[in-house]
N, C-alpha and C positions, 0 to 999 in steps of 0.2 A: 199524583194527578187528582184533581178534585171530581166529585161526583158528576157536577156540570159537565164540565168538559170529557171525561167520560159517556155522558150520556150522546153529547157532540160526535164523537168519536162515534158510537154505537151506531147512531143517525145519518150519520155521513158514510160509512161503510153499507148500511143498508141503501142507502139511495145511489152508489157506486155500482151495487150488485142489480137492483133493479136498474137503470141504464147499460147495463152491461149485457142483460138479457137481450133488451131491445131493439138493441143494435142487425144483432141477424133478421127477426123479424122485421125491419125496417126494409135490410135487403129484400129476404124475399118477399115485400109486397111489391116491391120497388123491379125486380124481376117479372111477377106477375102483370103488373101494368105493362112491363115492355111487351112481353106478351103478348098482352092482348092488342096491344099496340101496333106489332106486326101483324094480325089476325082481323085487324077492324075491318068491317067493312065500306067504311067511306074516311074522306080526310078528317071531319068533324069528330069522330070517336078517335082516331088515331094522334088529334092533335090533345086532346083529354088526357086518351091513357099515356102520351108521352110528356104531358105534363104531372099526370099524379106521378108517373114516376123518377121526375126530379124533384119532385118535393118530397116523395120517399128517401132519396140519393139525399139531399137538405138535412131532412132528419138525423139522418143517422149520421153526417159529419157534425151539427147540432150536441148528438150524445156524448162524442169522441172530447168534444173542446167541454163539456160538462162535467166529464170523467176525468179528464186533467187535471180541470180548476178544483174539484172534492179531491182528488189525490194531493194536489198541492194542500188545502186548507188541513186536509188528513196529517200531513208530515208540519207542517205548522203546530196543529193539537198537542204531537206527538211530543214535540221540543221541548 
C-alpha cells in the first residue's frame, strides 16, 4: 500500500470515529428539544423545539449514510 493511500486510510478512519461520536450527541439534543417541546409554554416554542428536533433526528441519519459511504471507500483503499 502506498504512503498516499495510507494516509487516506488514516483520514478516513479518523473522520469514521469522529461521525461515530456524534451520532448519540445528535440524539440527545434531538431528545432534549422534544423535551422541551413537551414543556413549551405556547404552540410557538413547541412548534420550534419540535422542529430542531427533527433536524436533530436529520442529522444523525446524515452521519449513519456518511459512515457507510467512508466504510465503503475504507474497504475500496483496502483492496
Amino acid at each position: 500500500m502506498s504512503e498516499e493511500r495510507r494516509a487516506n486510510v488514516k483520514e478516513i478512519k479518523a473522520m469514521i470515529q469522529v461521525a461515530t461520536l456524534a451520532i448519540p450527541r445528535e440524539r440527545e439534543s434531538r431528545d432534549m428539544y422534544r423535551k422541551a417541546a413537551k414543556n413549551a409554554p405556547g404552540e410557538l416554542s413547541k412548534q420550534l423545539f419540535e422542529r430542531l428536533a427533527k433536524d436533530e433526528e436529520q442529522h444523525a441519519l446524515k452521519l449513519k449514510a456518511i459512515i457507510k459511504y467512508l466504510k465503503e471507500e475504507l474497504d475500496r483503499l483496502k483492496d
